[in-house]
C-alpha positions in Angstrom: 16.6 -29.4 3.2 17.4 -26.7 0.4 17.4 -29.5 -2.4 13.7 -30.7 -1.1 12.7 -26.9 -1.4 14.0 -26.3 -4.2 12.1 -30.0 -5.6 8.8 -28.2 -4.4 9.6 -24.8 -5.7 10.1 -26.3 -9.4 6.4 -28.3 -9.0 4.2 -25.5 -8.3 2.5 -23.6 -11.2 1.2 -20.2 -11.5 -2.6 -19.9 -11.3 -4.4 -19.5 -14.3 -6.2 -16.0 -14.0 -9.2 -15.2 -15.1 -7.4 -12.2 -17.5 -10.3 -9.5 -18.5 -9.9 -7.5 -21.1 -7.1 -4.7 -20.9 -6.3 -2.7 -24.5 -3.6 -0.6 -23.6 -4.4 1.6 -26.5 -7.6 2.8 -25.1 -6.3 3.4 -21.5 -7.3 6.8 -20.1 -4.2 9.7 -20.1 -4.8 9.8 -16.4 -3.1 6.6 -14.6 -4.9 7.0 -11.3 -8.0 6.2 -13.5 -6.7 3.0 -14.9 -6.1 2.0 -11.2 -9.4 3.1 -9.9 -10.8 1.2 -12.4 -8.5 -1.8 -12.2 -9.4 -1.7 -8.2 -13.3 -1.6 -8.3 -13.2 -4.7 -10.8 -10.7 -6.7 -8.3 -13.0 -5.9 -6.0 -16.2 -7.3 -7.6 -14.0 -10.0 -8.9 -14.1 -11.6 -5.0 -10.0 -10.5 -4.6 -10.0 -10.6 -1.1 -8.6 -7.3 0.5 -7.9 -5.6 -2.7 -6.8 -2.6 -1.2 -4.0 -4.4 0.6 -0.2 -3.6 -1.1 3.6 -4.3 -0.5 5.3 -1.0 0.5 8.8 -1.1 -0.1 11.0 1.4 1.3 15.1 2.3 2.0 16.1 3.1 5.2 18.9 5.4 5.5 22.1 3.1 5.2 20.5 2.5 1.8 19.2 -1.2 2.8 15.4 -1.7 1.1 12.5 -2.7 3.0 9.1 -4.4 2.9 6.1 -4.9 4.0 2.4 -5.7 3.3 -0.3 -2.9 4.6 -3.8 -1.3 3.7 -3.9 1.8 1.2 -5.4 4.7 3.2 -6.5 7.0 0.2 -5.4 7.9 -3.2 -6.1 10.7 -5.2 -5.1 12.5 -8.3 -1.7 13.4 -6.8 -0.8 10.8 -4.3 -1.4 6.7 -2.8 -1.4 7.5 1.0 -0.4 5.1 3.7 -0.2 5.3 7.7 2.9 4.9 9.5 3.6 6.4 13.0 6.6 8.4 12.9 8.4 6.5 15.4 8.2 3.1 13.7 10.6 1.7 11.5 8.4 2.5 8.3 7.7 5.7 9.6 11.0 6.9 10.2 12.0 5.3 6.5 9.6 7.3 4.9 10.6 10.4 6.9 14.2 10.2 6.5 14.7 8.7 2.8 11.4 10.0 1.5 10.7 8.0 -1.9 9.0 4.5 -2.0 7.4 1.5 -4.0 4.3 -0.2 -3.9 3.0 -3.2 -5.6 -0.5 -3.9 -5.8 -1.2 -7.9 -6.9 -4.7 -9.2 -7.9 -3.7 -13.1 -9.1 -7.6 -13.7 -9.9 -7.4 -11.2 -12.5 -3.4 -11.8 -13.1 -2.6 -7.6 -12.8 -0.7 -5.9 -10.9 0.1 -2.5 -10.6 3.1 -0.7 -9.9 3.7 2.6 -8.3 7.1 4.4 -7.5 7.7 7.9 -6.2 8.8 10.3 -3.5 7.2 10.5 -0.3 5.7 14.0 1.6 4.1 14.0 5.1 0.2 14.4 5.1 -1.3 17.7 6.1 -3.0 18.1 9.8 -6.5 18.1 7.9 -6.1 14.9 5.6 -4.4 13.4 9.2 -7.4 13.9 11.3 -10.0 12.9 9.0 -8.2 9.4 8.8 -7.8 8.8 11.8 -11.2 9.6 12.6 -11.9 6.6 10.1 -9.6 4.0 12.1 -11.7 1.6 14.6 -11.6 2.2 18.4 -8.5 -0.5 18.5 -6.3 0.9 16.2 -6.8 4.4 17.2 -6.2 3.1 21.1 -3.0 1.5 19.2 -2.1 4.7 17.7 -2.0 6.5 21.6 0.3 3.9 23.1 2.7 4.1 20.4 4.8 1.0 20.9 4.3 -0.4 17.2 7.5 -2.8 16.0 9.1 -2.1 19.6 10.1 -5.6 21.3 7.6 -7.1 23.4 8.3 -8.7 26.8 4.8 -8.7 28.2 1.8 -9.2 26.5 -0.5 -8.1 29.4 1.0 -5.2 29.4 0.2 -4.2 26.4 -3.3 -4.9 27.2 -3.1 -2.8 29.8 -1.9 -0.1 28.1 -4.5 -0.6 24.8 -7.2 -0.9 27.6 -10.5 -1.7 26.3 -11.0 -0.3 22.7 -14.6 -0.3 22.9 -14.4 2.4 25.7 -13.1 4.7 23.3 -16.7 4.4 21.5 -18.0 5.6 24.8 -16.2 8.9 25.6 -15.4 11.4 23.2 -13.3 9.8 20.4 -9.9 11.4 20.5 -7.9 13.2 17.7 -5.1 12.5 15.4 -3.7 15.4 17.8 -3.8 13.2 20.9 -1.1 10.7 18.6 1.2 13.3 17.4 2.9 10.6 15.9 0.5 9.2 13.5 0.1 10.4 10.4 -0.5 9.9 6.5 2.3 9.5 4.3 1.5 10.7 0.4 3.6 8.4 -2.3 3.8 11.1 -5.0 3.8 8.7 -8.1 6.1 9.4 -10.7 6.4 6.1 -12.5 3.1 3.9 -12.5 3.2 0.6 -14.2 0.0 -2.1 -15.1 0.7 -5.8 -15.8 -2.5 -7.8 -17.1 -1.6 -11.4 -17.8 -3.0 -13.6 -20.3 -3.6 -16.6 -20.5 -1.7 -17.3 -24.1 1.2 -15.7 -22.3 0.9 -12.6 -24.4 1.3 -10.4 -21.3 0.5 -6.8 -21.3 2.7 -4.1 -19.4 1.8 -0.5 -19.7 4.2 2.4 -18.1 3.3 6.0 -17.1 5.7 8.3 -16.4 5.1 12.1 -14.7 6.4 14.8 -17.0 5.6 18.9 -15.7 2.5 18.5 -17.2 0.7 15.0 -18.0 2.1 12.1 -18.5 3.5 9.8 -21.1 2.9 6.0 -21.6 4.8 3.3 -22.9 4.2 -0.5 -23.9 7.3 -2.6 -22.1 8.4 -6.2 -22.8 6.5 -8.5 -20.6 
């Protein structure tokens, strides 16, 4: 079985990407630009769910983990995800607070990198997400169960109830799931790969300093 994997491993190719122009020299100082920029044309490009990223965090044994979830907001300071506190990535980011995320847009062949420590959203920033979320996830975030084991599925429908209710009554708070919250990735190190098709691949690093930041062109 592992020799037939690796057999069709070795015959798949990597997509040819439709690779836009990127001159590295012209980037703007600020990276958080680059990336808004970078998002709005995966976006029109057709990337499906361009906002979606790999988080990648250390628990606090020092073991690294993974997973794929939806960027909540980003700013000039910070790329802001959810997690309740009680789940495994909440308790991660709480307890070993730095993180990764990779952002991958094969159409366009870029990806962006982000790396940095983690801080707890404010109650303000909190609530006004959560106000965003739709009727099931906020009824999601009130039962608080997420990555616990499940032995009963229609109990968990029990407990979520009928989302749509919740558009019914008034909508509850952030403060009626005092678990949920934001989590800000305070990027320190931000990195932008734009492939080409001649396989003259372009990476561009940012790094934080007190004040601004400082690029460099990196080996692809």
């Amino acid at each position: 079985m592992r020799s037939e994997l690796s057999e069709f491993l070795a015959g798949l190719s990597w997509p040819r990407p439709q690779s836009p122009e990127f001159d590295p020299e012209h980037a703007p100082a600020d990276p958080v630009v680059l990336f808004g920029t970078w998002l709005r044309e995966a976006v029109a490009a057709g990337v499906p769910a361009a906002h979606v990223m790999t988080l990648a965090t250390v628990d606090a044994a020092g073991r690294p983990d993974a997973r794929v979830t939806v960027l909540e907001d980003v700013d000039e300071h910070a790329f802001w995800v959810a997690a309740s506190e009680s789940s495994p990535k909440g308790k991660q980011l709480g307890r070993v607070p730095v993180a990764a995320l990779v952002f991958h847009w094969p159409q366009l062949g870029r990806q962006v990198r982000v790396r940095g420590t983690v801080r707890p959203a404010d109650a303000a920033r909190t609530e006004a997400a959560f106000e965003r979320l739709s009727a099931h996830a906020r009824a999601e975030a009130l039962v608080d169960r997420q990555s616990r084991p499940l032995h009963d599925e229609a109990w968990l429908s029990n407990a979520l109830g009928d989302p749509t209710e919740l558009l019914e009554l008034e909508v509850p708070g952030a403060a009626s799931a005092p678990a949920w919250r934001l989590w800000g990735v305070d990027a320190g190190r931000m990195e932008f790969f734009q492939a080409s098709t001649s396989e003259h691949h372009q990476r561009l690093r940012y790094s934080r300093t007190e004040q601004t930041w400082t690029t460099e062109l990196l080996r692809p």
